[in-house]
C-alpha positions as CSV (number, residue, x, y, z in Angstrom):
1,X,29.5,94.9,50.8
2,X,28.2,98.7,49.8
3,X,28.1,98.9,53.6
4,X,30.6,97.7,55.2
5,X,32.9,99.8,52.1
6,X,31.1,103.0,53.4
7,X,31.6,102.7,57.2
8,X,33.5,104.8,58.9
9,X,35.2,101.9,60.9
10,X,37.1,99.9,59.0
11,X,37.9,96.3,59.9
12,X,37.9,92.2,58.7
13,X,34.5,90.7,57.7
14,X,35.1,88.4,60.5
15,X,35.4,91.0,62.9
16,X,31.9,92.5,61.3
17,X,30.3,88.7,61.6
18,X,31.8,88.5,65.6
19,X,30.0,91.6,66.3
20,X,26.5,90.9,64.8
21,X,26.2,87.7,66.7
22,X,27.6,89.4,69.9
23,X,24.9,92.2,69.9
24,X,22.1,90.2,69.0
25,X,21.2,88.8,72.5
26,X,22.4,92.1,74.0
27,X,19.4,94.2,71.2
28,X,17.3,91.2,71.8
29,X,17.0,92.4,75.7
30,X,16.3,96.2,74.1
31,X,13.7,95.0,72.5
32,X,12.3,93.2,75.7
33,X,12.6,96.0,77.3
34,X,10.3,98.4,75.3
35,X,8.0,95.8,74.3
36,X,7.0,95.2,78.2
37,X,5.7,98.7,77.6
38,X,4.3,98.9,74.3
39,X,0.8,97.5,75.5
40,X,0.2,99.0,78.1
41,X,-0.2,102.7,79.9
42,X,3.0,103.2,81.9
43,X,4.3,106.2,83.7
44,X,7.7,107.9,83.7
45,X,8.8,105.5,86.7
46,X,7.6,102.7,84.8
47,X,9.8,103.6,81.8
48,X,13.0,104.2,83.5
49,X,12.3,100.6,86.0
50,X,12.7,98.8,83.0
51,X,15.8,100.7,81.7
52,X,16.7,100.2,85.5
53,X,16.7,96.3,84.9
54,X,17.6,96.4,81.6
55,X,21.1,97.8,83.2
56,X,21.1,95.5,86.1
57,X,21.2,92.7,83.2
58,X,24.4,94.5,81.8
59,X,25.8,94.7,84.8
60,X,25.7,91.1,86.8
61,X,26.5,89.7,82.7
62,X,29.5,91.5,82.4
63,X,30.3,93.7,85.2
64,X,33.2,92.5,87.6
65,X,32.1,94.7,90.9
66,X,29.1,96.4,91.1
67,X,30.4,99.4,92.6
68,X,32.8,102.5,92.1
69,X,32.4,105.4,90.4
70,X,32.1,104.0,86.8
71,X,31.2,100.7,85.1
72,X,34.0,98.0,86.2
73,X,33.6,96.2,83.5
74,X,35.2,92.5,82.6
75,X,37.5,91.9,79.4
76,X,37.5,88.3,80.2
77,X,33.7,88.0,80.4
78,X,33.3,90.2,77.6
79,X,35.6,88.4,75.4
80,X,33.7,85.1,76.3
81,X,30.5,86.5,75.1
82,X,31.7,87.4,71.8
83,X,33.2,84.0,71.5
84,X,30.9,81.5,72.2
85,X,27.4,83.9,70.8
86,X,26.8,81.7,68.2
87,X,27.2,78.3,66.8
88,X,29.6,80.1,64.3
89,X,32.0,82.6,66.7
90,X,34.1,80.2,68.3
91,X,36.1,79.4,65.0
92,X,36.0,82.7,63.8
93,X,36.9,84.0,67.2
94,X,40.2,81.2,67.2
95,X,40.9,80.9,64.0
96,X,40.0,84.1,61.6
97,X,41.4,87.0,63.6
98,X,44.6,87.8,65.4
99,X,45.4,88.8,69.0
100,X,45.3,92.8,68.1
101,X,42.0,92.3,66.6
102,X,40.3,90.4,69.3
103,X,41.5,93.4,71.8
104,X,40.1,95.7,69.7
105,X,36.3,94.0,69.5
106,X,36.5,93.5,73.2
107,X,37.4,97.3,73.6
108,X,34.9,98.4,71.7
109,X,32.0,96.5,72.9
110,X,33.2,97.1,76.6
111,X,33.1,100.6,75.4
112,X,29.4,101.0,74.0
113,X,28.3,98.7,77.3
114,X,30.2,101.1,79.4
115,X,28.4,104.2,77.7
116,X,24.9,102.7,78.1
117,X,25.1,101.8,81.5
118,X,26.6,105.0,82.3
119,X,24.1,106.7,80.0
120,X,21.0,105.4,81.7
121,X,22.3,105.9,85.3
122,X,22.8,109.5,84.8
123,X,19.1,109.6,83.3
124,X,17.2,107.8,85.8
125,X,19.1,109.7,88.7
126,X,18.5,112.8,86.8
127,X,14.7,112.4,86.8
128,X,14.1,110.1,89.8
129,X,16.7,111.6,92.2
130,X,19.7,109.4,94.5
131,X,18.3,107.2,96.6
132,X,16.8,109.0,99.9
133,X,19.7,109.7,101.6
134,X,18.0,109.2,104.6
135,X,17.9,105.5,103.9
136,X,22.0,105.5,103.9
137,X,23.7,107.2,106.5
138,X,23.6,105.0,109.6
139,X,26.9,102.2,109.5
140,X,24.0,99.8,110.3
141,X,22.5,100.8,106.7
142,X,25.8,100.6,105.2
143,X,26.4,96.7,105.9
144,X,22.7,95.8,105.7
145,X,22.7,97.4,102.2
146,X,22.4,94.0,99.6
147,X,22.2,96.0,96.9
148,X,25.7,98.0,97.2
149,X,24.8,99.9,93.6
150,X,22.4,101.6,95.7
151,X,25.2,103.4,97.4
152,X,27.0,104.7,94.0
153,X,23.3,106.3,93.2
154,X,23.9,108.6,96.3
155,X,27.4,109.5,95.2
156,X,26.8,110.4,91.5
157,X,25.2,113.6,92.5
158,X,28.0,114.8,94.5
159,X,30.8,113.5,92.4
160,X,32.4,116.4,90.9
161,X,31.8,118.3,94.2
162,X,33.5,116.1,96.6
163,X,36.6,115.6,93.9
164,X,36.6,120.3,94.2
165,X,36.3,119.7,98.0
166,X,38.6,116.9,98.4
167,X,40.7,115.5,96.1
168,X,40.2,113.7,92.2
169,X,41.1,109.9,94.3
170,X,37.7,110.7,97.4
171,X,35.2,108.6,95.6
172,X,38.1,105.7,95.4
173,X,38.7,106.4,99.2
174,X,34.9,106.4,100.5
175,X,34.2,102.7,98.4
176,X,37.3,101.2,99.7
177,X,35.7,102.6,103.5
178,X,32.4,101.6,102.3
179,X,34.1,97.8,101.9
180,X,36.3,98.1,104.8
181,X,33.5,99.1,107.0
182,X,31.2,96.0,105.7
183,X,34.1,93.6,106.0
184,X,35.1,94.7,109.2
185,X,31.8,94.5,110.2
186,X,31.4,90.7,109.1
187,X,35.1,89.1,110.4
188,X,35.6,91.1,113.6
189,X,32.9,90.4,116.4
190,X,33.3,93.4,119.0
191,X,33.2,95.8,115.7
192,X,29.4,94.2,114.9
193,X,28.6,94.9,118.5
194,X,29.5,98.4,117.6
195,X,27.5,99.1,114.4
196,X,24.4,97.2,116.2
197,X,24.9,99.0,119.0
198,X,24.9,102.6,117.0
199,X,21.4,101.7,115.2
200,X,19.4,103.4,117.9
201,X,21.5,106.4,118.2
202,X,21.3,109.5,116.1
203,X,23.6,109.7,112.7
204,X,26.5,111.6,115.0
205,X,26.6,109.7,117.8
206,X,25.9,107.0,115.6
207,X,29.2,107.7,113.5
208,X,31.1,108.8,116.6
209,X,30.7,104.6,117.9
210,X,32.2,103.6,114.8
211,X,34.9,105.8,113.8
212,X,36.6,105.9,117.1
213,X,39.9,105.8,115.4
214,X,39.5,107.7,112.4
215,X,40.0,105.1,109.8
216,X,36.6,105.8,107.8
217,X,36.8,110.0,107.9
218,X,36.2,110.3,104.5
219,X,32.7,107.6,104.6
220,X,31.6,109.8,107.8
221,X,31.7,113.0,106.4
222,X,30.2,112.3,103.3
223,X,27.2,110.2,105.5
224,X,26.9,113.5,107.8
225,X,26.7,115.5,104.3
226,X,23.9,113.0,103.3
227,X,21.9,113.8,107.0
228,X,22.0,117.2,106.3
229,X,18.9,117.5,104.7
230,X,18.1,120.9,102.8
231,X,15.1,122.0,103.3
232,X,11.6,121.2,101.0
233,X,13.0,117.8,100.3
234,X,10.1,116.1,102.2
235,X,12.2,113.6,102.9
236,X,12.3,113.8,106.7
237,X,8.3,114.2,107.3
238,X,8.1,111.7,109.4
239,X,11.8,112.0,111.2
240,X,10.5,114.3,114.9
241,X,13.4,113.3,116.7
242,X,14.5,116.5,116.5
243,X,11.4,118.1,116.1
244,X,9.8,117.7,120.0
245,X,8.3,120.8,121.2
246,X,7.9,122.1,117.9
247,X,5.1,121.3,116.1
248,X,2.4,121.7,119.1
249,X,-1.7,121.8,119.0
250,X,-0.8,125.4,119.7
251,X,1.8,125.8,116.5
252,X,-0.4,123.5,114.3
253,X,0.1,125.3,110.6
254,X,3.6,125.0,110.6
255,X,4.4,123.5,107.2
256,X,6.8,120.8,106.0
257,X,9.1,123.4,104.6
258,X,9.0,125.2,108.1
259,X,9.7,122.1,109.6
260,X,12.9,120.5,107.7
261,X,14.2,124.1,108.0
262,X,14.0,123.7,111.9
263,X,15.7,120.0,111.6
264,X,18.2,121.5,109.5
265,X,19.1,123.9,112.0
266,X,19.3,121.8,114.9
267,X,21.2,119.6,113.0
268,X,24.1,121.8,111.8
269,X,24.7,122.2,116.0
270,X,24.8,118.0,116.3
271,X,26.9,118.2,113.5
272,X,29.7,120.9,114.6
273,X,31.2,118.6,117.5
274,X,31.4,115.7,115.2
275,X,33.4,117.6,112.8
276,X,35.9,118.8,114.7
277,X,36.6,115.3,116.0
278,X,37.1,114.0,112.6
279,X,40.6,116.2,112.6
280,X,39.2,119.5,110.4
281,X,41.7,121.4,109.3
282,X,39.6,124.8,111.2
283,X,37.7,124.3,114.1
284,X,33.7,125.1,113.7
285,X,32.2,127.5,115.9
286,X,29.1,127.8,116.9
């Protein structure tokens, strides 16, 4: 009772008892999490794989899409979790709080959830980078991809850039392209043929197959942003498309850095043309 008089939070004993059970299978899966570890020498990847999965169990439990820019997370499910937790929440739940109460545990354990998963996203991008972004800029990739979290990794980086370039509603606009694109892609036959058909061409001409009517601008330029690779990345080693002719057994030395700076020049002249054909505002010049 000392406790609960001294916290800052003040609400029913019920409301206290509802919460404890709730969190208890949620901390149990914490503890899971670090104990996996505890025995064993593990690496920085290791450590932030198992907050990785420890999220993903958040998110299919009470997530109701995995994608957008933030956690889309369920009332209903979350209200179901605290009811049923133990053997003892249901009649709490029904019978020893009103509706204004109930709202406000749901809210408040949607809104811890919300934080963690949010919490450790930004960490593990922060120190393991976005997903190669060479893995996700093809259409192909796009309705191949199972995972379609993987795609919010490669927008969280940009995020507050794209809003200053675009507008506050572009990461709304390129997931609602992203869906269209891979529902498209699954109901309409001659648009499948299209996407297949793009996978052996280059990310422009690639692009250029699909968006023949403009109606995913926003998803193509942010994919061509993606392709652009700055240089010392060392994510395009083993990309030579572009690269014939210029790494010869008589230029030899040339070093990654050298090279992705040669990609990344060729590329910004592949990438002009498709630009201007997506309606910019300026035509590019060479």
């Amino acid at each position: 009772m000392q406790l609960h008089d001294i916290k800052d939070v003040k609400a029913p004993t019920f409301s206290w008892w509802l919460i404890l059970f709730a969190i208890e299978e949620l901390v149990d899966k914490v503890k899971q999490c670090f104990r996996s570890m505890q025995y064993r020498t593990v690496t920085m990847k290791d450590q932030y794989e198992a907050l990785e999965n420890l999220v993903r169990y958040f998110q299919m439990k009470f997530e109701e899409q995995l994608e957008g820019d933030e956690p889309s997370l369920c009332f209903e499910k979350i209200s179901a979790h605290i009811r049923t937790a133990s053997f003892f929440s249901l009649p709490l739940y029904d019978e020893k709080i009103d509706d204004i109460e109930r709202r406000r545990l749901v809210n408040g354990l949607s809104s811890a959830i919300g934080g963690f998963i949010t919490g450790v996203n930004q960490i593990r991008i922060e120190v393991k980078g976005a997903v190669s972004a060479t893995l996700l800029t093809l259409p192909k990739d796009l309705v191949a991809m199972k995972d379609v979290t993987k795609f919010g990794q490669l927008i969280l980086p940009y995020k507050k850039r794209l809003r200053v370039q675009y507008e506050s509603g572009v990461i709304s606009c390129i997931w609602k392209q992203v869906r269209k694109l891979r529902e498209t892609y699954e109901l309409n036959p001659d648009f499948k043929a299209y996407v297949d058909r793009s996978y052996t061409k280059g990310v422009v001409e690639a692009w250029r197959i699909v968006n023949g009517s403009g109606e995913y601008s926003r998803l193509v330029s942010f994919a061509l942003g993606l392709a652009s690779i700055p240089p010392g990345t060392h994510t395009v080693e083993g990309d030579f498309s572009s690269l014939k002719g210029v790494k010869t057994a008589h230029r030899g030395s040339l070093t990654n850095y050298a090279l992705e700076g040669q990609l990344q020049a060729k590329q910004y002249f592949d990438l002009i043309p498709l630009a201007n054909s997506i309606a910019a505002e300026t035509l590019i010049t060479k």
